[in-house]
C-alpha positions as CSV (number, residue, x, y, z in Angstrom):
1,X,-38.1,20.6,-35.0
2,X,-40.1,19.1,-37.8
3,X,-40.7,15.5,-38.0
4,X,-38.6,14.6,-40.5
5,X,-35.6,16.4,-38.7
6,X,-36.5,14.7,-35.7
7,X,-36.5,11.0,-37.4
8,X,-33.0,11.9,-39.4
9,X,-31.4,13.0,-35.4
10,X,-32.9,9.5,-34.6
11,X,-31.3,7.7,-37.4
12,X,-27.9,9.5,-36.8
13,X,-28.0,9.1,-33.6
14,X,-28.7,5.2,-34.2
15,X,-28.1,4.2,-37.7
16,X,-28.5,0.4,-37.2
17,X,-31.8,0.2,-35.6
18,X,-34.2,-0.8,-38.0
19,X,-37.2,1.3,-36.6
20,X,-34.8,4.1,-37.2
21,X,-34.2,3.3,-41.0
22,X,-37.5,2.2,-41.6
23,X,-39.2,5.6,-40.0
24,X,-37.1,8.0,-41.9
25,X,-38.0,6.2,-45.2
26,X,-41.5,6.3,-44.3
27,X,-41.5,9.8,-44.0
28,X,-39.3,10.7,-47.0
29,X,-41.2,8.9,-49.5
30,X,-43.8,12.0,-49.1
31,X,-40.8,14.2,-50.2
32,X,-37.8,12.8,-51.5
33,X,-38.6,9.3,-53.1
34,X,-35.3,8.7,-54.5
35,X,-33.5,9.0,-50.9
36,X,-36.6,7.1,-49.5
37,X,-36.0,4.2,-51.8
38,X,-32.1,3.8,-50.8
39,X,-33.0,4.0,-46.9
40,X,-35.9,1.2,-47.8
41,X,-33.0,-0.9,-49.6
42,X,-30.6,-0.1,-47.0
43,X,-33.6,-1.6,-44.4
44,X,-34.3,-4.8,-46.2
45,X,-30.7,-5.5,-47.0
46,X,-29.4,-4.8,-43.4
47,X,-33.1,-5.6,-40.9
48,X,-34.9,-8.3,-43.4
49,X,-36.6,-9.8,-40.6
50,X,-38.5,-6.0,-40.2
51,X,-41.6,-7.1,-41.8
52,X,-42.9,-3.2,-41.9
53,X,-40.5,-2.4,-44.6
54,X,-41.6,-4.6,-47.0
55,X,-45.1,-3.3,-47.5
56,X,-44.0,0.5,-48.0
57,X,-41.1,-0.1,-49.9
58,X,-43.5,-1.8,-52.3
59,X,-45.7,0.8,-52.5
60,X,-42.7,3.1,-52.7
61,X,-41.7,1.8,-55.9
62,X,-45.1,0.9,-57.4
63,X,-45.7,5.0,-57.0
64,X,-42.6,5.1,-59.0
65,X,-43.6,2.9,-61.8
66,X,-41.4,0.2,-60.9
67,X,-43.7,-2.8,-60.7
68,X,-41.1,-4.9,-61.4
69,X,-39.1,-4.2,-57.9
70,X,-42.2,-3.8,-56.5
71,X,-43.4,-7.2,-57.4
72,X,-40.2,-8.8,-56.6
73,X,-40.2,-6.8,-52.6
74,X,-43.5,-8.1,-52.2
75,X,-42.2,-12.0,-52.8
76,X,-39.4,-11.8,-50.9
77,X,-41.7,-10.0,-47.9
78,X,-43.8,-12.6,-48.4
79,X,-41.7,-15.2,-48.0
80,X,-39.8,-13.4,-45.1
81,X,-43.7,-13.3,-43.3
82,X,-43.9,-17.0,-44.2
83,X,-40.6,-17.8,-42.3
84,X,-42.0,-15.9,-39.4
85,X,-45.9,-17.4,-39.3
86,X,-46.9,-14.2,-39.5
87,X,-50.2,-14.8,-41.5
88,X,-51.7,-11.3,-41.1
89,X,-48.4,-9.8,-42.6
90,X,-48.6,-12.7,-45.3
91,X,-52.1,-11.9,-46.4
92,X,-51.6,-8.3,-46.4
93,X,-48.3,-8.1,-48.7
94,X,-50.3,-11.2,-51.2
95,X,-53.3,-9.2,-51.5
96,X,-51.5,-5.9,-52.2
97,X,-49.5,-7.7,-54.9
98,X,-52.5,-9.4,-56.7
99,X,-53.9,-6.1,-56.5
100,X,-50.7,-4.4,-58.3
101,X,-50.8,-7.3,-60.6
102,X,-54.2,-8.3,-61.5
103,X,-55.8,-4.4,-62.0
Protein backbone atom coordinates (compact mmCIF):
# COMPACT_ATOMS: atom_id res chain seq x y z
CA UNK A 1 0.00 0.00 0.00
CA UNK A 2 1.51 3.35 -0.98
CA UNK A 3 1.32 6.18 1.21
CA UNK A 4 -1.06 8.07 -0.38
CA UNK A 5 -3.53 4.98 -0.39
CA UNK A 6 -2.80 4.52 3.14
CA UNK A 7 -3.73 8.31 4.14
CA UNK A 8 -7.09 8.28 1.72
CA UNK A 9 -8.11 4.60 3.94
CA UNK A 10 -7.39 6.91 6.91
CA UNK A 11 -9.42 9.73 5.75
CA UNK A 12 -12.37 7.36 4.83
CA UNK A 13 -12.21 5.66 7.47
CA UNK A 14 -12.32 9.09 9.53
CA UNK A 15 -13.32 11.94 7.39
CA UNK A 16 -13.80 14.52 10.22
CA UNK A 17 -10.51 14.29 11.95
CA UNK A 18 -8.49 17.08 10.94
CA UNK A 19 -5.01 15.25 10.94
CA UNK A 20 -6.77 13.02 8.46
CA UNK A 21 -7.84 15.89 6.00
CA UNK A 22 -4.84 17.83 6.53
CA UNK A 23 -2.36 14.56 5.81
CA UNK A 24 -4.05 13.54 2.58
CA UNK A 25 -3.75 17.21 1.32
CA UNK A 26 -0.24 17.22 2.21
CA UNK A 27 0.54 14.48 0.31
CA UNK A 28 -1.62 15.22 -2.79
CA UNK A 29 -0.24 18.52 -3.44
CA UNK A 30 2.91 16.51 -4.84
CA UNK A 31 0.35 14.96 -7.33
CA UNK A 32 -2.87 16.21 -7.71
CA UNK A 33 -3.00 20.06 -6.72
CA UNK A 34 -6.34 20.64 -7.67
CA UNK A 35 -7.89 17.81 -5.21
CA UNK A 36 -5.13 18.98 -2.69
CA UNK A 37 -6.51 22.44 -2.71
CA UNK A 38 -10.38 21.34 -2.02
CA UNK A 39 -9.21 18.88 0.94
CA UNK A 40 -7.01 22.15 2.31
CA UNK A 41 -10.36 24.26 1.89
CA UNK A 42 -12.38 21.49 3.23
CA UNK A 43 -9.66 21.56 6.47
CA UNK A 44 -9.74 25.29 7.09
CA UNK A 45 -13.45 25.64 6.65
CA UNK A 46 -14.39 22.51 8.86
CA UNK A 47 -10.81 22.27 11.60
CA UNK A 48 -9.70 26.24 11.62
CA UNK A 49 -8.28 25.90 14.87
CA UNK A 50 -5.58 23.22 12.95
CA UNK A 51 -2.84 25.62 12.64
CA UNK A 52 -0.77 23.08 10.19
CA UNK A 53 -3.12 23.71 7.48
CA UNK A 54 -2.61 27.06 7.08
CA UNK A 55 0.99 27.23 6.16
CA UNK A 56 0.72 24.41 3.32
CA UNK A 57 -2.35 25.49 1.91
CA UNK A 58 -0.51 28.81 1.38
CA UNK A 59 2.19 27.41 -0.24
CA UNK A 60 -0.29 25.17 -2.11
CA UNK A 61 -1.72 27.99 -3.82
CA UNK A 62 1.31 30.30 -4.08
CA UNK A 63 2.80 27.20 -6.34
CA UNK A 64 -0.35 27.68 -8.23
CA UNK A 65 0.00 31.26 -8.88
CA UNK A 66 -2.64 32.35 -6.70
CA UNK A 67 -1.00 34.96 -4.41
CA UNK A 68 -4.01 36.43 -3.89
CA UNK A 69 -5.61 33.23 -1.82
CA UNK A 70 -2.42 32.64 -0.71
CA UNK A 71 -2.03 36.07 0.87
CA UNK A 72 -5.47 36.01 2.20
CA UNK A 73 -4.83 32.09 4.02
CA UNK A 74 -1.88 33.39 5.46
CA UNK A 75 -3.97 36.43 7.37
CA UNK A 76 -6.52 34.54 8.39
CA UNK A 77 -3.71 31.69 9.78
CA UNK A 78 -2.23 34.35 11.25
CA UNK A 79 -4.87 35.62 12.97
CA UNK A 80 -6.15 32.11 13.90
CA UNK A 81 -2.25 31.66 15.55
CA UNK A 82 -2.82 35.05 17.22
CA UNK A 83 -6.14 33.76 18.93
CA UNK A 84 -4.18 30.80 20.09
CA UNK A 85 -0.73 32.64 21.49
CA UNK A 86 1.00 30.53 19.38
CA UNK A 87 3.92 32.95 18.47
CA UNK A 88 6.11 30.41 16.71
CA UNK A 89 3.17 29.54 14.38
CA UNK A 90 2.56 33.46 14.09
CA UNK A 91 6.10 34.33 13.07
CA UNK A 92 6.34 31.49 10.76
CA UNK A 93 3.07 32.11 8.55
CA UNK A 94 4.17 36.42 8.80
CA UNK A 95 7.58 35.75 7.56
CA UNK A 96 6.42 33.37 4.76
CA UNK A 97 3.96 36.01 3.66
CA UNK A 98 6.35 39.07 3.64
CA UNK A 99 8.46 36.75 1.83
CA UNK A 100 5.59 35.97 -0.95
CA UNK A 101 4.94 39.64 -0.90
CA UNK A 102 8.05 41.61 -0.61
CA UNK A 103 10.36 39.31 -3.34
Amino acid sequence: MTRLEQLQKFFEEDPRDPFNIYALALELSKSDKQQAAALFELALSKHPSYLATYYHAAKLYESLNNSEQAVHIYKRGIEEARNQHESKVLRELQSAMDELLYE
